[in-house]
Backbone as a ProteinNet text record, in pm:
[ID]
protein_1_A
[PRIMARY]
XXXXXXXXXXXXXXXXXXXXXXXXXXXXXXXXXXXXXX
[TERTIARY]
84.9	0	87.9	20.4	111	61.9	166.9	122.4	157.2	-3.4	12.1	9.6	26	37.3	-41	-154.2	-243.6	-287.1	-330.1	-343.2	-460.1	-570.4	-689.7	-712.5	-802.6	-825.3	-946.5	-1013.5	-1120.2	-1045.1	-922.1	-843.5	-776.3	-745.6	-631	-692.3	-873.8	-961.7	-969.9	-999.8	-1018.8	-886.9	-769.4	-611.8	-625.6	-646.5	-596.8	-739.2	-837.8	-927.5	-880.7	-823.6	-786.1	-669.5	-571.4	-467.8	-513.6	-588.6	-677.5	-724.5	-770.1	-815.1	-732.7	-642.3	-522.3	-442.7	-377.7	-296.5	-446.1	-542.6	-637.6	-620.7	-619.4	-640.3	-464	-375.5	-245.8	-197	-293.3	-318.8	-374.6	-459.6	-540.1	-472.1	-405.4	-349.2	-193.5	-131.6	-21.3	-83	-199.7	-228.8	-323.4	-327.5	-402.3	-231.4	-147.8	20.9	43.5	6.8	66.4	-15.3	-168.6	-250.4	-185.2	-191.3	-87.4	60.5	87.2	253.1	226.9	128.8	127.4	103
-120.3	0	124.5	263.8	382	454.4	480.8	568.6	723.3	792.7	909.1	1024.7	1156.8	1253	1336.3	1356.2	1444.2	1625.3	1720.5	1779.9	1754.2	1695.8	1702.3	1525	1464	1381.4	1318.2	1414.6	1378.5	1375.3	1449.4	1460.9	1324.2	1249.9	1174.9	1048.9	1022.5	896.2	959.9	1028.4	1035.7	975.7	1021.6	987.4	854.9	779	620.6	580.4	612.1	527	540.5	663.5	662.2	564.9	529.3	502.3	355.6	290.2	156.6	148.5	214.3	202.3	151.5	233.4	193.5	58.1	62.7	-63.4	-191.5	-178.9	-273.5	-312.7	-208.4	-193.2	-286.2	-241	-268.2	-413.1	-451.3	-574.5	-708.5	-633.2	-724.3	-707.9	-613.3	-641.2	-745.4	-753.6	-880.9	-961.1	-1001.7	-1115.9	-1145	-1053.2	-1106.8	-1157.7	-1115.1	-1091.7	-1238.8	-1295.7	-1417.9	-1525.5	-1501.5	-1621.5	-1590.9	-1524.7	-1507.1	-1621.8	-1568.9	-1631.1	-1789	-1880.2	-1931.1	-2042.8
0	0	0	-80.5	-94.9	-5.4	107.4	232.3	127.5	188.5	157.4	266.7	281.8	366.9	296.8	408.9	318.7	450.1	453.9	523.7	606.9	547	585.3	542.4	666.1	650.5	537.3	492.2	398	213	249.1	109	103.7	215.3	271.1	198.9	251.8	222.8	54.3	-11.4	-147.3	-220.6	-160.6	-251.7	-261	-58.8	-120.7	-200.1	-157.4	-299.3	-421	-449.8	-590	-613.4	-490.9	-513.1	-481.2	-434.1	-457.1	-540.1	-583.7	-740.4	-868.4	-842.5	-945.8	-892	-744.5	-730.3	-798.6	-744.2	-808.5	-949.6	-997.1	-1141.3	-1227.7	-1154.5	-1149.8	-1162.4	-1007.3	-1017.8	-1106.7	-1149	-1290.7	-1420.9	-1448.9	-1563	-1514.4	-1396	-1374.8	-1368.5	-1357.9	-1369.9	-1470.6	-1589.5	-1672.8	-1765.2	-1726.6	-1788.2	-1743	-1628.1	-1550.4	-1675.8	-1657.3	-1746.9	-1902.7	-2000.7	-2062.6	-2103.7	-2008.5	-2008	-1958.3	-1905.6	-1844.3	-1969.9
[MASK]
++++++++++++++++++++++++++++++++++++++

């Protein structure tokens, strides 16, 4: 997980969703890369 520093805690919950969003997103394409190669 990407620890972020945010000033305000309501900015703080918007970053990591976004930034869950993407490691998620991140995630499915290595493993669409793994079935692939497999």
């Amino acid at each position: 997980m990407i620890k972020i520093k945010a000033f305000n805690i309501k900015e703080a919950q918007e970053l990591e969703v976004k930034v869950g969003i993407i490691e998620k997103i991140i995630d499915s394409e290595n493993s669409k890369k793994l079935v692939l190669s497999t």
